[in-house]
C-alpha positions as CSV (number, residue, x, y, z in Angstrom):
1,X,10.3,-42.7,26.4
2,X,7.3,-42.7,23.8
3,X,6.4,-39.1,24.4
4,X,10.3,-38.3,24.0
5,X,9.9,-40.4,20.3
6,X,6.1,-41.4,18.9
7,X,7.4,-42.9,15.7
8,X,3.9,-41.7,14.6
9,X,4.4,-37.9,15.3
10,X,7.7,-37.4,13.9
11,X,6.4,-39.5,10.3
12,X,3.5,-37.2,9.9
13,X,5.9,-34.3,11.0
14,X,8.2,-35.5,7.9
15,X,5.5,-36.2,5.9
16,X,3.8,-32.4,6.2
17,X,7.5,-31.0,5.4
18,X,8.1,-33.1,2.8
19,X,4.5,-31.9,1.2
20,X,5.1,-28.9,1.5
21,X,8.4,-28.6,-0.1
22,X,6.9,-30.2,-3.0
23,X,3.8,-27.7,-3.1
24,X,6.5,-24.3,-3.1
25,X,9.7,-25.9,-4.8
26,X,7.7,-24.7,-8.0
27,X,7.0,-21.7,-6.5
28,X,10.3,-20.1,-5.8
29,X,11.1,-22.0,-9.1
30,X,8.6,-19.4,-11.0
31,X,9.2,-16.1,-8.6
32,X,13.4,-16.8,-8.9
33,X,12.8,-17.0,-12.9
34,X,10.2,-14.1,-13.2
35,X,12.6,-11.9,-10.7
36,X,15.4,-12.9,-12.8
37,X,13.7,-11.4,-16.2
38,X,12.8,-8.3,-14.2
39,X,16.0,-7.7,-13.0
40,X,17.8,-8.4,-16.5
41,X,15.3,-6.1,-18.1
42,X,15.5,-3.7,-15.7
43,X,19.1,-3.4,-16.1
44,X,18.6,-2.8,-20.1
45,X,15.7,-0.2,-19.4
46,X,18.0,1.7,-16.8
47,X,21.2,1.6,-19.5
48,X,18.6,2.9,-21.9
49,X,17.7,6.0,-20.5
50,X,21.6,6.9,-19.7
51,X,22.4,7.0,-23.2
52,X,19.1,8.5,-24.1
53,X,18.9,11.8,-22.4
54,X,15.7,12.7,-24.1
55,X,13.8,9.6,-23.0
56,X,12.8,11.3,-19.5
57,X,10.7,13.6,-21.5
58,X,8.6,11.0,-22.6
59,X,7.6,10.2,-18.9
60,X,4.1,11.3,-19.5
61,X,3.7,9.2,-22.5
62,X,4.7,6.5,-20.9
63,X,2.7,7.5,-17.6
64,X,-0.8,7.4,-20.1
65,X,0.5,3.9,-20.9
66,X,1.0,2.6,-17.6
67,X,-2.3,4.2,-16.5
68,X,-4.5,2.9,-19.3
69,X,-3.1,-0.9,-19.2
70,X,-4.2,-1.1,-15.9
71,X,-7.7,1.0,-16.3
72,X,-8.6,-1.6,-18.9
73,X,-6.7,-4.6,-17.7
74,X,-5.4,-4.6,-14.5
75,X,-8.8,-4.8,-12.2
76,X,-8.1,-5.8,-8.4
77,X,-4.2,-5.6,-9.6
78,X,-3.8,-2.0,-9.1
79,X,-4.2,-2.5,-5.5
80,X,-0.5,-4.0,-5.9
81,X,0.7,-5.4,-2.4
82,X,-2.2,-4.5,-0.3
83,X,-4.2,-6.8,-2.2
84,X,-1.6,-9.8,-1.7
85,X,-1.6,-8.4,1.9
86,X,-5.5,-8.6,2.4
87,X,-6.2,-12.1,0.6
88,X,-3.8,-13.5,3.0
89,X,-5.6,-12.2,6.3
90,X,-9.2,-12.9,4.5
91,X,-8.9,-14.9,1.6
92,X,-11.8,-14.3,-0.6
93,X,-11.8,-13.1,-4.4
94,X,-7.9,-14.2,-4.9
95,X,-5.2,-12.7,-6.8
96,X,-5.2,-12.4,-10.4
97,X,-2.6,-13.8,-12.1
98,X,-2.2,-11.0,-14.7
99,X,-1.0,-9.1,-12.0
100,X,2.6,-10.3,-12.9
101,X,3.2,-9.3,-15.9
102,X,1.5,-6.0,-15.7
103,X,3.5,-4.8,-12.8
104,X,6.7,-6.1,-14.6
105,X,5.5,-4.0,-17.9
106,X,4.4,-1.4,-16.0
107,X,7.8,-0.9,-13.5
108,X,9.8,-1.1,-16.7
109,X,8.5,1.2,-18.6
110,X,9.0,3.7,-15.1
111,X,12.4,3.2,-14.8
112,X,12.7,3.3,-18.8
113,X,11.3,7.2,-18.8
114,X,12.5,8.3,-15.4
115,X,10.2,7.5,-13.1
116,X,11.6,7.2,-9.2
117,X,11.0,3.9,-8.2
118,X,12.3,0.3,-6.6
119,X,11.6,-3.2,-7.6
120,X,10.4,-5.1,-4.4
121,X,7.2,-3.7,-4.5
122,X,7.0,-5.8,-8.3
123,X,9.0,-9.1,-7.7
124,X,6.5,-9.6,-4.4
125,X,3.4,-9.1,-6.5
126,X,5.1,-11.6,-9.4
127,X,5.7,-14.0,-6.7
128,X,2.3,-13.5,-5.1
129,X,0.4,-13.7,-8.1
130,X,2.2,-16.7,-9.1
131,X,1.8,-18.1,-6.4
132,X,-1.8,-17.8,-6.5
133,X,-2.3,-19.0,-10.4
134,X,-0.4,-21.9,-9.4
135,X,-2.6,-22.7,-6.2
136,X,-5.5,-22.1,-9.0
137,X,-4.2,-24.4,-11.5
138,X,-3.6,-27.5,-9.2
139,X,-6.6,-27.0,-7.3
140,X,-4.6,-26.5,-4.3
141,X,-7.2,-26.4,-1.2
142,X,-8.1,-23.1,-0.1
143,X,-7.2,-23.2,3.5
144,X,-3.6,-24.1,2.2
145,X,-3.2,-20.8,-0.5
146,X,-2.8,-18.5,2.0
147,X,0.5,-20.3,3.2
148,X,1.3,-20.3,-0.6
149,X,0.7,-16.8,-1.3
150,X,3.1,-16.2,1.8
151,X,5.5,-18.6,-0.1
152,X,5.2,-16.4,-3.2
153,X,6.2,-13.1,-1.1
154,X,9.1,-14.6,0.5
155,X,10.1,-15.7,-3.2
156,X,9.8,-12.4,-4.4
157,X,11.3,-10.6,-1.9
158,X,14.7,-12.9,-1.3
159,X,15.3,-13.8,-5.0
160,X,15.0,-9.6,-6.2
161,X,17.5,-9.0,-2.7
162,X,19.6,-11.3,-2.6
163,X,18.6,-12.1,0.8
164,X,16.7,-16.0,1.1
165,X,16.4,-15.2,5.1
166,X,15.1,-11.8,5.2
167,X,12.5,-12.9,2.3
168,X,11.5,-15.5,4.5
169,X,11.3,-13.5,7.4
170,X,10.0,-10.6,5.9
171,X,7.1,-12.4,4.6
172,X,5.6,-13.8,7.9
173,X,6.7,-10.2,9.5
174,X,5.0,-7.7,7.4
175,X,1.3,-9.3,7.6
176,X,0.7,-8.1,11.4
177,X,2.5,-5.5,13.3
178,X,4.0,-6.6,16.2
179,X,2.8,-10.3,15.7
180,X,4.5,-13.0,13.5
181,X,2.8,-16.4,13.5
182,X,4.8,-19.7,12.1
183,X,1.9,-22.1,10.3
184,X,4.4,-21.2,7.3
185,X,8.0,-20.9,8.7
186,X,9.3,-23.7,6.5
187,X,7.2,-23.3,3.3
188,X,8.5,-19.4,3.1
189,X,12.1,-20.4,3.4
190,X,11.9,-23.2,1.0
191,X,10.3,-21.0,-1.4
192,X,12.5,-18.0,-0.8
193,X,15.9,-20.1,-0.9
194,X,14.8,-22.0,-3.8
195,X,13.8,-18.0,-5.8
196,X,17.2,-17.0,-4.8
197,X,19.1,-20.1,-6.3
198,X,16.9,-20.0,-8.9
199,X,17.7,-16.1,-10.1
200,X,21.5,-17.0,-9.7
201,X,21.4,-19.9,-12.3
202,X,19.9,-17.6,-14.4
203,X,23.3,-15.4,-14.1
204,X,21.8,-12.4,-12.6
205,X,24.1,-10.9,-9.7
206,X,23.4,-8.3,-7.1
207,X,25.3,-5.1,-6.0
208,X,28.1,-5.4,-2.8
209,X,28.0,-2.9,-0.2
210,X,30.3,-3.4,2.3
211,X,30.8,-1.9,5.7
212,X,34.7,-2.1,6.7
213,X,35.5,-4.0,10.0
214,X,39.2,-4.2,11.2
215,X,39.0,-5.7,14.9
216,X,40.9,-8.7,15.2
217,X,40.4,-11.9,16.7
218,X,36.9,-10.6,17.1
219,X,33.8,-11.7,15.6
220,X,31.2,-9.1,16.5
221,X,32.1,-5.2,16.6
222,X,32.7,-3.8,20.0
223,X,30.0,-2.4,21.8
224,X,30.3,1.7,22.9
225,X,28.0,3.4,24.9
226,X,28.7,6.6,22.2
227,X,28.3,4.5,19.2
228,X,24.9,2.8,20.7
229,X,23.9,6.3,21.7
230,X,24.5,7.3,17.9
231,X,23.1,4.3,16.3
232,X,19.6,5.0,18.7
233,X,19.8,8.4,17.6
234,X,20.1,7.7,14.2
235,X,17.2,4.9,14.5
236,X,14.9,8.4,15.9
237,X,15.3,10.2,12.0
238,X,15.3,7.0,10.4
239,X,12.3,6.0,11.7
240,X,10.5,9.7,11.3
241,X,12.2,9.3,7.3
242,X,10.0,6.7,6.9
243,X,7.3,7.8,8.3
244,X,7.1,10.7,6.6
245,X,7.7,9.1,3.4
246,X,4.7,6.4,3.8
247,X,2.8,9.8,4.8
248,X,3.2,11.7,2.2
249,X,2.9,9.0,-0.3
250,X,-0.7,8.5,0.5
251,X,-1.5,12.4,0.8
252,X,0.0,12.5,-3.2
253,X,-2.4,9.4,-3.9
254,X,-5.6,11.2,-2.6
255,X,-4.5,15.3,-3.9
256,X,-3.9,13.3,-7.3
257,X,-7.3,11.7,-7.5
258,X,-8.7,14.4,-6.9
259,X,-7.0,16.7,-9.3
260,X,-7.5,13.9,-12.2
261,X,-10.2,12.1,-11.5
262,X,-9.1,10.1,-14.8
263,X,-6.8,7.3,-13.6
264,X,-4.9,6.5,-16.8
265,X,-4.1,10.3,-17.1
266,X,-2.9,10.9,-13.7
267,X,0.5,9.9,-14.2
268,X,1.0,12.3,-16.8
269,X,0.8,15.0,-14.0
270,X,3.0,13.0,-11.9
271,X,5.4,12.9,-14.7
272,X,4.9,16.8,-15.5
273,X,5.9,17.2,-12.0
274,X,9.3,14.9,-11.8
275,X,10.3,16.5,-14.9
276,X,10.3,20.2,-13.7
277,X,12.0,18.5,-10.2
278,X,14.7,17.6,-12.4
279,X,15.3,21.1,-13.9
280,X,14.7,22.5,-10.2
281,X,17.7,20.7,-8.4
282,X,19.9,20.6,-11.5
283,X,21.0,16.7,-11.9
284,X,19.1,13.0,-12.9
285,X,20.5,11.5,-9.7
286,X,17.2,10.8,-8.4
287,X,15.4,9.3,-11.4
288,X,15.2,5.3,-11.6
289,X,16.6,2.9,-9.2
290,X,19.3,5.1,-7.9
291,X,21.8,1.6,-6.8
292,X,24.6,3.3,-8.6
293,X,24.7,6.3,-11.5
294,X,26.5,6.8,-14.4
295,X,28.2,10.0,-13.0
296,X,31.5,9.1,-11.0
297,X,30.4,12.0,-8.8
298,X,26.8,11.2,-8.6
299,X,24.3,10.6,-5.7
300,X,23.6,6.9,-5.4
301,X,23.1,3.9,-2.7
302,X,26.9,3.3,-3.1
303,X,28.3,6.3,-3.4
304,X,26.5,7.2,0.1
305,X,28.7,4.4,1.6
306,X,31.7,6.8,1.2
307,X,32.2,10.3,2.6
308,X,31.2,12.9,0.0
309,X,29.0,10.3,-1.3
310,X,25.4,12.6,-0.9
311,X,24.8,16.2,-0.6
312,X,22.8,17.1,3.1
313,X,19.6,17.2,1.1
314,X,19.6,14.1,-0.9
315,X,17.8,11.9,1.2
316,X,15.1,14.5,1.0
317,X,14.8,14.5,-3.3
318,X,14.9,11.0,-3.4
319,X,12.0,10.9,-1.3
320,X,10.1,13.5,-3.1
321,X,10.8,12.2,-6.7
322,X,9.6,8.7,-5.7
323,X,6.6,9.6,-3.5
324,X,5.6,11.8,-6.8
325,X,5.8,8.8,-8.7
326,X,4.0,6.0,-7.0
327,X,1.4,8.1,-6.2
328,X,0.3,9.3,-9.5
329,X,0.3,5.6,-10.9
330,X,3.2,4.6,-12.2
331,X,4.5,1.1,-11.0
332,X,7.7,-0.1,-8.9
333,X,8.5,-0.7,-5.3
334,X,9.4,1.4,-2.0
335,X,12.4,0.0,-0.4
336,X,14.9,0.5,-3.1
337,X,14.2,4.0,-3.0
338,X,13.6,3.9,0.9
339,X,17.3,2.2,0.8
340,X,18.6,5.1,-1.1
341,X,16.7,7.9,1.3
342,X,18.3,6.1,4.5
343,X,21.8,5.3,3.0
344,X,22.2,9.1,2.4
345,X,20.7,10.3,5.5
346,X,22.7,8.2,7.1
347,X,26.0,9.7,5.1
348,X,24.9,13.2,6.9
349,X,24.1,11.5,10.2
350,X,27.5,9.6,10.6
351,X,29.4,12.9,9.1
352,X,27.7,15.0,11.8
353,X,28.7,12.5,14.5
354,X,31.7,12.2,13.1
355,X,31.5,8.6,12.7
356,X,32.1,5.7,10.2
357,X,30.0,7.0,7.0
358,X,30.0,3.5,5.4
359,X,28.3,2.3,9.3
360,X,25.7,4.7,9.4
361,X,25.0,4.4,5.6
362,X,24.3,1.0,6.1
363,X,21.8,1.4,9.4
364,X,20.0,3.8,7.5
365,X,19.6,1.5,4.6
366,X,17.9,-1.0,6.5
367,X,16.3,1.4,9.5
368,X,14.1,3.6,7.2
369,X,13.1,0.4,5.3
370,X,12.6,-1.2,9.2
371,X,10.0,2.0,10.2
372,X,8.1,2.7,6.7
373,X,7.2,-1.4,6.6
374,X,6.8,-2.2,10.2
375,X,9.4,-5.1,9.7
376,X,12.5,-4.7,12.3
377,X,13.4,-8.3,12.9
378,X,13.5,-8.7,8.4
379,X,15.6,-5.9,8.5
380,X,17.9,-6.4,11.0
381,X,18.7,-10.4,9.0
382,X,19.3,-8.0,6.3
383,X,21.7,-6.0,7.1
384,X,23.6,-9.0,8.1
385,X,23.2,-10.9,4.8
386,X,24.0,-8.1,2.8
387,X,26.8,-6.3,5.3
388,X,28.1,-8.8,7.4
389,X,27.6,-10.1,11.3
390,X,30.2,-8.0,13.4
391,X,27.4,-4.8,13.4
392,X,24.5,-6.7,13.9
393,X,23.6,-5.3,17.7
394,X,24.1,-2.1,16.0
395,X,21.2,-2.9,13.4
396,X,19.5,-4.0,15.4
397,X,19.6,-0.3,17.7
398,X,18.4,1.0,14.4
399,X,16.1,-1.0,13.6
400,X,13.8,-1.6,16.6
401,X,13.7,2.2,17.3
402,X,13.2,3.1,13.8
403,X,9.9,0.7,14.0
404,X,9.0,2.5,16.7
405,X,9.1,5.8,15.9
406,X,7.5,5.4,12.7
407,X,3.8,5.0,14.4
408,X,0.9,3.3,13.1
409,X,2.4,4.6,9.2
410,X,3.2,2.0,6.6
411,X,3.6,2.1,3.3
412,X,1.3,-0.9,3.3
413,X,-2.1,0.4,4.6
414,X,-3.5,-3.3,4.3
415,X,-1.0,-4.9,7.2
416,X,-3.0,-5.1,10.2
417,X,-2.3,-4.0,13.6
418,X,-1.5,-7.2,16.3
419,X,0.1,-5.2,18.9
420,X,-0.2,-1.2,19.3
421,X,3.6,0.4,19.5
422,X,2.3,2.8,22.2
423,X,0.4,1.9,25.4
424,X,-1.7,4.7,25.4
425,X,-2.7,4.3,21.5
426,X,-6.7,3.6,22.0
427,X,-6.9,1.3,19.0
428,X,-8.5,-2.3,18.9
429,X,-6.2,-5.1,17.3
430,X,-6.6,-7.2,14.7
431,X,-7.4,-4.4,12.5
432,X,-5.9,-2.8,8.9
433,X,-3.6,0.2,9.4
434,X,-6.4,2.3,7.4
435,X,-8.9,1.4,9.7
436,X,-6.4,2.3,13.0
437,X,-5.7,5.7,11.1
438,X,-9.4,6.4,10.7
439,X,-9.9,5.2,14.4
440,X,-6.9,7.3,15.9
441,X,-8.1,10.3,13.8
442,X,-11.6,10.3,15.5
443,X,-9.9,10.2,19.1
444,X,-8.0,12.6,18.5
445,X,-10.1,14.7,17.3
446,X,-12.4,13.6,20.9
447,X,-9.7,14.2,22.7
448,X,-9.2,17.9,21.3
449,X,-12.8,18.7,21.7
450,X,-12.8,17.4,25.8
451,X,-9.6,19.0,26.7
452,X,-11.0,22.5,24.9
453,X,-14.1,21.6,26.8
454,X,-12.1,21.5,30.3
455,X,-10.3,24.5,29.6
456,X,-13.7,26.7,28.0
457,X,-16.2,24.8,29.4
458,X,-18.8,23.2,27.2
459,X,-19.6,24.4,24.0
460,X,-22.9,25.1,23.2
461,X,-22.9,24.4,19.1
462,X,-24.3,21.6,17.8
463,X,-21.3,21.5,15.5
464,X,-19.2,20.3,18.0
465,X,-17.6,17.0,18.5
466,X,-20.3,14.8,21.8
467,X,-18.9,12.1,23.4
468,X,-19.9,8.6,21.6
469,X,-20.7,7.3,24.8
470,X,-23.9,9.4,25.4
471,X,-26.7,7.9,26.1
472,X,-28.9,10.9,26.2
473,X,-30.1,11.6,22.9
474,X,-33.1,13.6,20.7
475,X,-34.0,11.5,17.1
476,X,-34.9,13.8,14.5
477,X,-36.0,12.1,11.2
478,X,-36.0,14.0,7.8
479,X,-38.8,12.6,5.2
480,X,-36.3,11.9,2.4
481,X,-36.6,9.0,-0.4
482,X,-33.4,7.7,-2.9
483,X,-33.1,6.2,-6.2
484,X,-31.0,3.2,-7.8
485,X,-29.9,3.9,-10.9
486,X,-28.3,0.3,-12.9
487,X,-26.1,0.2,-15.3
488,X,-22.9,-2.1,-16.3
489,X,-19.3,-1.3,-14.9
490,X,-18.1,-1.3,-18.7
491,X,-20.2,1.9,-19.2
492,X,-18.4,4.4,-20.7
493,X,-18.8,8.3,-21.4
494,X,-19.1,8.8,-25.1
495,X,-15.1,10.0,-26.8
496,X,-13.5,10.3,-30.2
497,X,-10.7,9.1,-30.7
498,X,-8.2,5.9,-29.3
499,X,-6.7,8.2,-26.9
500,X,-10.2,9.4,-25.6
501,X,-11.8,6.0,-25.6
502,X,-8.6,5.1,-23.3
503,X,-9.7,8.1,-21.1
504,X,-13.1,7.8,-21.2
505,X,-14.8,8.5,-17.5
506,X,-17.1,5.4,-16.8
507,X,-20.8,6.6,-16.7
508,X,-21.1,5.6,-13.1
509,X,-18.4,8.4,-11.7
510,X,-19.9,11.1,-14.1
511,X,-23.7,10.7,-12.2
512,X,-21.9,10.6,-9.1
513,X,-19.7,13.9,-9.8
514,X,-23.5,15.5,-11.3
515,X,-25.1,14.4,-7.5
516,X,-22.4,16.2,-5.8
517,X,-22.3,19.0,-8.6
518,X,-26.1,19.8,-7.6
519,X,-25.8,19.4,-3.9
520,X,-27.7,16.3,-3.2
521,X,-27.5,14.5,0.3
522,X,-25.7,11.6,-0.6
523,X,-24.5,9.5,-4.0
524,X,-22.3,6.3,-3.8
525,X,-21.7,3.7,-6.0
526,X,-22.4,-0.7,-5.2
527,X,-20.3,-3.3,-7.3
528,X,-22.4,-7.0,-7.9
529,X,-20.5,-10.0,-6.8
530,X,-22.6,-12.7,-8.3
531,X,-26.0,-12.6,-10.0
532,X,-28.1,-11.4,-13.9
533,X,-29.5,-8.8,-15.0
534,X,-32.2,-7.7,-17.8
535,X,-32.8,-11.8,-18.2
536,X,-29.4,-12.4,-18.6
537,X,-26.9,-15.0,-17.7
538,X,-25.8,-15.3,-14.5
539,X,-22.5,-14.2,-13.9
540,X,-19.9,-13.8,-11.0
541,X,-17.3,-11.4,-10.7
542,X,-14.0,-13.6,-10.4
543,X,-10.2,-13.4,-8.8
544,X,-9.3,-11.9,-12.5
545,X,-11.3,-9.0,-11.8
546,X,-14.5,-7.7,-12.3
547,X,-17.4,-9.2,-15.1
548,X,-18.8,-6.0,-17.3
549,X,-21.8,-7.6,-18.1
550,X,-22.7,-7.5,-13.6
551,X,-24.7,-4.6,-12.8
552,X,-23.8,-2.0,-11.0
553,X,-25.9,0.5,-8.7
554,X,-25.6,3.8,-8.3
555,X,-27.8,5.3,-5.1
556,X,-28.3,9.0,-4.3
557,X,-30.7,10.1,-1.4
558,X,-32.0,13.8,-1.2
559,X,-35.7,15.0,-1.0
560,X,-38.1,13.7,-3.6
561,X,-38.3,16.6,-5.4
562,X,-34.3,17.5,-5.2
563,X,-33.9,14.0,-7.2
564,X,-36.7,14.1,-9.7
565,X,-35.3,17.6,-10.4
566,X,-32.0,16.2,-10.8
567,X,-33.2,12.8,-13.1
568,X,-35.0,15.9,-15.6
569,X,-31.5,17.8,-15.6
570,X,-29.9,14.6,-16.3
571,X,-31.8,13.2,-19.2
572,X,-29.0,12.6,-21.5
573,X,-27.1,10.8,-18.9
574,X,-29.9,8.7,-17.8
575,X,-32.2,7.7,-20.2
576,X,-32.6,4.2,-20.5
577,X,-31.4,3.1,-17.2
578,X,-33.9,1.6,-15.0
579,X,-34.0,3.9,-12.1
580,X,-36.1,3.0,-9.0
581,X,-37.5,5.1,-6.4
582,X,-38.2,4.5,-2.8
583,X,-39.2,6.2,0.0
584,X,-36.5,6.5,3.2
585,X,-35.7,8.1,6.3
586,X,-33.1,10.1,7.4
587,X,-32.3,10.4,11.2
588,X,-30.3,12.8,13.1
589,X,-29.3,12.5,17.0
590,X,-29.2,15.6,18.6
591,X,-28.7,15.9,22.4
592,X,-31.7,15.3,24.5
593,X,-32.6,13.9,27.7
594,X,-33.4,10.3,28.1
595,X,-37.5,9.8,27.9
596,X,-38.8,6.6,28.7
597,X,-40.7,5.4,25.1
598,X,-39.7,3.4,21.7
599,X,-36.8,4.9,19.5
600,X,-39.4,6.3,17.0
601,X,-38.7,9.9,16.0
602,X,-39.5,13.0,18.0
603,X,-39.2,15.2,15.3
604,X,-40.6,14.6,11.4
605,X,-39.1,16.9,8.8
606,X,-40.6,16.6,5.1
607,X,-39.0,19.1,2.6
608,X,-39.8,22.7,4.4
609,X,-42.3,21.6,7.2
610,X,-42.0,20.4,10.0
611,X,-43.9,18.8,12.5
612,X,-43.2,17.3,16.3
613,X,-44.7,14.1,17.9
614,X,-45.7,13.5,21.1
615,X,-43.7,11.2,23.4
616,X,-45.6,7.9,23.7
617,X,-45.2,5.1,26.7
């Protein structure tokens, strides 16, 4: 009888749930408020731009804004939800609290110019960096803020929805793939009922979609093998629609760096490029939020719950326009534009299978959502809080086969990986989606080079991919030496001008862009976390961002003579920076058989000679 009731247990079982409601009432408190004001200004911005035509051709201006607050002022923030992501699997330099009102200022003026974008992506980095301030400001104990920033993403997320159970579950769903552990299943409901209530008293009210269900005296639709087959079908280009839109997302973000290396101009391009989109396919439906339009015959999420509600291609410019955006710089979230993508695709799907339009709008609402986050079981609760029970099997269909035919894509690189989706995927756990990309991409590319080798028989090139596994190799070490070049982060390229001052390249990319410019072996860049420098103060680089006064090191390695002919060409740049010089080496494995001696070089290479050593014993 005292196991079955320890008056003990169950007090210091009340006692941590009381606490903890305490510590995140105030939370959802601040996200529910702070969603509220988004979404009410959000509104005006969108009404704005319908009367205002001519506003979308002030996207670039408004791109050079959105760029340049964060250059200057944003820091860690621009990492948006991956950062949130990453300081709850590791916490370490924490979330800055001006993180919520620069993504607020920053999504506004998007959606005021044009820009294609959502809004979870900024009520869950208000509610995160809330979150985090307020764990700051009450000197909340460290091992207890990650539970807290989980509170603020639950907050987020179900008081910008509508949906207090799906933020709650989305929140302890979309840290690991396939792995949801509940240390903070009753803080991240707490917090994400209280947001909700919270943006309601404020007055703010979210769209109805509604999915129409005439069985009587039943509760639940009935369930057809046909409309199963359909919904699994469906779940198949859902999940690939996601997919493809996390994809190409990132492939924008890395083609757009590269093409402006200058961050706070590179939405200017982006916006250059939505702009001539617009002229191409004739009509604004795909600029801003996209939940309804101010054409009676426009594209929108709820037109697409109606037949004739989306031409067979919308889904497709919808994803386009927003993966344009967000990865050029401008600010928002994914999903309302990944709702809008799936509620039109599934418009075609359901009028190909001749089905229910409204149905298959709604799967695809939640399914792409389900595949391009990795969060089936969140989206599944949604699509009952926001269409009703009697389809929930049928979301669920969706869902779980949308996740899985996504892959190891996300549109948020930081989650990590708990469970593989496939068997036969040769990828440890327990690490970030980047890292299991980078992973996967070296098998395959192993796996290429064995089954070419089955089929050719081995190459001969020393090009070609070895197996890491080799144990037979020949150590060949190059006589090189590398410098370290100091200087602060703040260090800026001379420019005229406010505009060019905004713009200006820091000092540390233009030496770096010189090194690869003359051909030298290697250049990075190293950030200081904590330390002085010239007899200085010491100084540590905090949770609001970096501290310009740290120093930061530039290296390059190349030949001694390649770099002191590089330091005279670069005089200008330069001169008085300490630079220091040191002598390395550089090895090389080359295949070899296995000699019995120490793992000192065989080979020495200095500039042009080159001489060999004897083995030794």
């Amino acid at each position: 009888m005292k196991r079955f009731f320890d008056p003990f247990v169950h007090l210091a079982n009340v006692r941590q749930l009381v606490r903890w409601t305490i510590l995140v009432v105030p939370v959802g408190i601040l996200a529910g408020s702070a969603s509220a004001l988004f979404l009410w200004l959000l509104d005006r911005a969108t009404h704005l731009r319908w009367h205002y035509g001519w506003l979308l051709y002030l996207l670039p201006v408004g791109g050079v804004i959105v760029g340049a607050l964060y250059a200057w002022l944003g820091g860690k923030s621009d990492r948006g939800n991956n950062l949130i992501l990453e300081e709850i699997h590791e916490p370490g330099g924490g979330v800055p609290t001006r993180m919520a009102p620069l993504v607020m200022i920053g999504t506004i003026l998007t959606h005021l110019f044009g820009g294609s974008a959502g809004r979870e992506g900024t009520a869950v980095q208000m509610g995160g960096s809330l979150a985090a301030g307020y764990g700051r400001w009450f000197r909340i104990k460290p091992e207890n803020r990650r539970v807290l920033l989980l509170a603020g993403v639950a907050a987020g997320f179900g008081s910008v929805f509508g949906t207090p159970l799906t933020g709650a579950i989305f929140a302890l769903e979309v840290v690991v793939i396939g792995r949801m552990e509940y240390d903070a299943l009753v803080p991240v409901l707490v917090a994400s009922v209280v947001a909700d209530a919270t943006c309601a008293a404020w007055g703010i009210r979210h769209p109805t979609y509604t999915i129409a269900f005439s069985e009587p005296g039943r509760h639940f639709a009935e369930l057809t093998p046909g409309l199963l087959a359909a919904a699994a079908l469906g779940g198949i280009a859902f999940g690939l629609a996601g997919k493809l839109f996390a994809e190409l997302t990132h492939a924008l973000q890395h083609l757009f760096k590269r093409i402006v290396p200058s961050a706070p101009f590179r939405p200017a391009l982006g916006a250059a490029i939505v702009i001539v989109l617009t002229w191409l396919v004739g009509t604004r439906d795909y600029l801003g939020i996209g939940v309804i339009s101010p054409d009676p015959h426009g594209v929108s999420i709820l037109a697409a719950f109606h037949p004739g509600g989306a031409t067979a291609f919308s889904w497709g410019w919808k994803l386009i326009f927003t993966a344009v955006t967000l990865a050029a710089g401008f600010k928002g979230g994914e999903v309302t534009p990944l709702f809008f993508i799936g509620a039109t695709l599934g418009n075609v799907v359901g009028h190909l299978f001749g089905l229910p339009v409204d149905l298959f709008a709604g799967l695809g609402f939640i399914a792409v959502f389900a595949g391009a986050a990795n969060t089936p079981l969140a989206c599944t609760i949604m699509g009952v809080e926001l269409f009703g029970a009697p389809y929930v099997v049928y979301y669920a269909v969706a869902c779980f086969i949308a996740y899985y035919f996504s892959g190891h894509s996300s549109i948020y690189l930081s989650q990590r990986l708990g469970v593989p989706k496939s068997r036969s995927a040769e990828i440890p756990s327990d690490v970030s989606l980047a890292e299991a990309r980078s992973i996967d991409s070296t098998l395959s590319d192993l796996a290429y080079a064995r089954a070419i080798d089955r089929a050719f028989g081995p190459s001969t090139s020393t090009d070609s991919p070895s197996d890491p596994m080799k144990t037979t190799h020949h150590i060949v070490s190059h006589e090189m030496g590398k410098i370290r070049i100091y200087l602060a982060p703040r260090d800026r390229m001379p420019a005229k001008g406010l505009l060019g001052r905004l713009g200006a390249r820091p000092v540390y990319r233009e030496i770096i862009a010189a090194a690869k410019k003359a051909g030298l072996h290697s250049a990075i860049a190293f950030t200081s976390h904590h330390g002085f420098s010239n007899g200085g103060r010491i100084g540590s680089a905090g949770a609001e961002g970096g501290n310009g006064n740290l120093t930061l090191c530039v290296e390059i390695i190349d030949h001694k003579d390649a770099l002191e002919a590089f330091c005279r060409s670069q005089g200008a740049l330069l001169k008085g920076r300490p630079i220091v010089y040191k002598h390395v080496e550089h090895w090389t494995m080359k295949d070899a058989d296995l000699q019995e001696r120490d793992a000192s070089p065989d080979e020495v290479i200095d500039g042009g000679g080159k001489s060999k050593l004897g083995a030794r014993s």
